[in-house]
C-alpha positions, 0 to 999 in steps of 0.5 A: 062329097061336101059337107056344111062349111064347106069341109070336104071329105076323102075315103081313107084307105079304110074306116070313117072318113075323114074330113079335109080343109083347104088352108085358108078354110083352117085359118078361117075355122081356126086352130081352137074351133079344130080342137073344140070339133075334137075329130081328125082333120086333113088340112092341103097348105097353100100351093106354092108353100117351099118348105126344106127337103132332105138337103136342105135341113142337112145344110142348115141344121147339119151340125144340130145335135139330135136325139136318134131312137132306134129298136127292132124293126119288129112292129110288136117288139115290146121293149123300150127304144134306145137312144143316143145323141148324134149330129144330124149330119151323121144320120144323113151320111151314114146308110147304116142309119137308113139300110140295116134290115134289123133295125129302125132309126128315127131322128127328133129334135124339139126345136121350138127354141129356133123359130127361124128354123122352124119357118125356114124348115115349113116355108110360112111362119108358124109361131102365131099359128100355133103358139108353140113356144108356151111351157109344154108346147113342142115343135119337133122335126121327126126324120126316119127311113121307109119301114119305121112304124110307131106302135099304137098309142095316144098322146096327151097333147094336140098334135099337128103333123105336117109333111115335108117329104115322103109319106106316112100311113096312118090309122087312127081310132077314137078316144077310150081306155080299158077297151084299148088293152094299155099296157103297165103303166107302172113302167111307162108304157099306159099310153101304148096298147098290147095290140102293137099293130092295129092292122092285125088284131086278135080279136079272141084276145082283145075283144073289146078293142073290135068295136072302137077299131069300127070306128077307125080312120086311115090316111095317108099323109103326103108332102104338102098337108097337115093332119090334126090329131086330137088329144087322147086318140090311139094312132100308129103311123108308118114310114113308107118312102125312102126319106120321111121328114115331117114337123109336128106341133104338140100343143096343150090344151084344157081339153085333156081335163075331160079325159082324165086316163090321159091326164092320168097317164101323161102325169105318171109317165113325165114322173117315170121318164124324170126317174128312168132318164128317159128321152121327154122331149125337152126343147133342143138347144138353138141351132147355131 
């Protein structure tokens, strides 16, 4: 059905649904006027747009050193992942990176500093579109196997994922603290809540978590589209095709003044990561 502006919207799998934009109505409403509206949002890129597959980042940034993280494939493991450098040739040529049942793998790397990448990668020009080269701002490239699930959490940034190939499922739910159970924020984990998997909550044991999951929206993201997702809204995404790569654009925004258990959170958690030499995402050396 549509809606005013010309925004159309799609069912999910379940929940609210969510509103989609062709392209050029994106461009049209622009980047601010989508983070002002604060809702996520499904965007279909152009037809046409070519961006990189699998063999095409391995050839051009095959020897990119990246970060690998990999934990438990147990969706309510509840310690940190680990991680380690690794060229991303090796993630591609070695299957134990992609078929070990014990384990899930994901690649990231910031790659903000490499702009060329980063057009070649998308197919279209994204450093206008998104500004992402400003102090903060991120362009990750994200790449794991079928079965990888991020647990539940929020991000203190505004975040644009773009698929380029497999699909990702994921359920969303409105901005909130205290309802969603977060976890000790004295050692890192505030944006993550105790209910790892929103799939399959107790609702005995977390009661006041029902009525936000109410409010929820699921997708799933396929090659060819972009998702908006707010600044402070709990996510959980999960791998569902042999190969999932994506980019995504972490953007600041003043927005994250008025949530401020998220700026709260975000400015304890960039201290404990410095302390505990966690990963943070700082910007990956230009590829050569």
């Amino acid at each position: 059905m549509s809606t005013a502006h010309g925004v159309s919207e799609r069912k999910g799998l379940g929940g609210l649904p969510v509103p989609r934009l062709s392209f050029d109505e994106f461009m049209a409403f622009g980047r601010r006027a989508l983070i002002r509206a604060d809702v996520p949002v499904m965007i279909d890129l152009p037809k046409g747009t070519r961006g990189l597959g699998r063999e095409g980042v391995a050839e051009r940034l095959g020897n990119m050193k990246v970060t690998l993280f990999t934990e438990p494939s147990d969706k309510r493991n509840s310690r940190r992942w680990t991680t380690k450098e690794i060229r991303l040739r090796e993630f591609f040529d070695d299957d134990r990176y992609q078929t070990d049942p014990g384990t899930w793998n994901r690649i990231v790397s910031n790659i903000r500093d490499s702009p060329a990448d980063v057009d070649a990668i998308l197919g279209f020009d994204a450093e206008e579109l998104f500004d992402y080269r400003r102090s903060l701002n991120a362009a990750n490239l994200w790449i794991s196997h079928r079965g990888v699930f991020t647990q539940s959490h929020f991000d203190e940034l505004e975040n644009f994922n773009i698929a380029l190939e497999g699909r990702k499922r994921f359920v969303l739910a409105p901005p909130g603290f205290l309802e969603y159970y977060p976890r000790s924020i004295a050692r890192g984990f505030g944006d993550k809540s105790q209910a790892f998997d929103f799939d399959e909550v107790d609702r005995r044991r977390f009661p006041k978590l029902v009525s936000k999951l109410a409010e929820r929206r699921e997708l799933i993201l396929e090659p060819g589209q972009m998702l908006y997702l707010p600044l402070g809204w709990w996510h959980q995404a999960e791998s569902l095709d042999e190969m999932n790569i994506n980019m995504n654009f972490w953007l600041r925004d003043p927005k994250i003044l008025r949530r401020p258990y998220v700026l709260g959170v975000a400015l304890y958690t960039a201290a404990y990561r410095k302390l505990k030499g966690v990963y943070n995402y700082q910007p990956a050396e230009a590829a050569s």
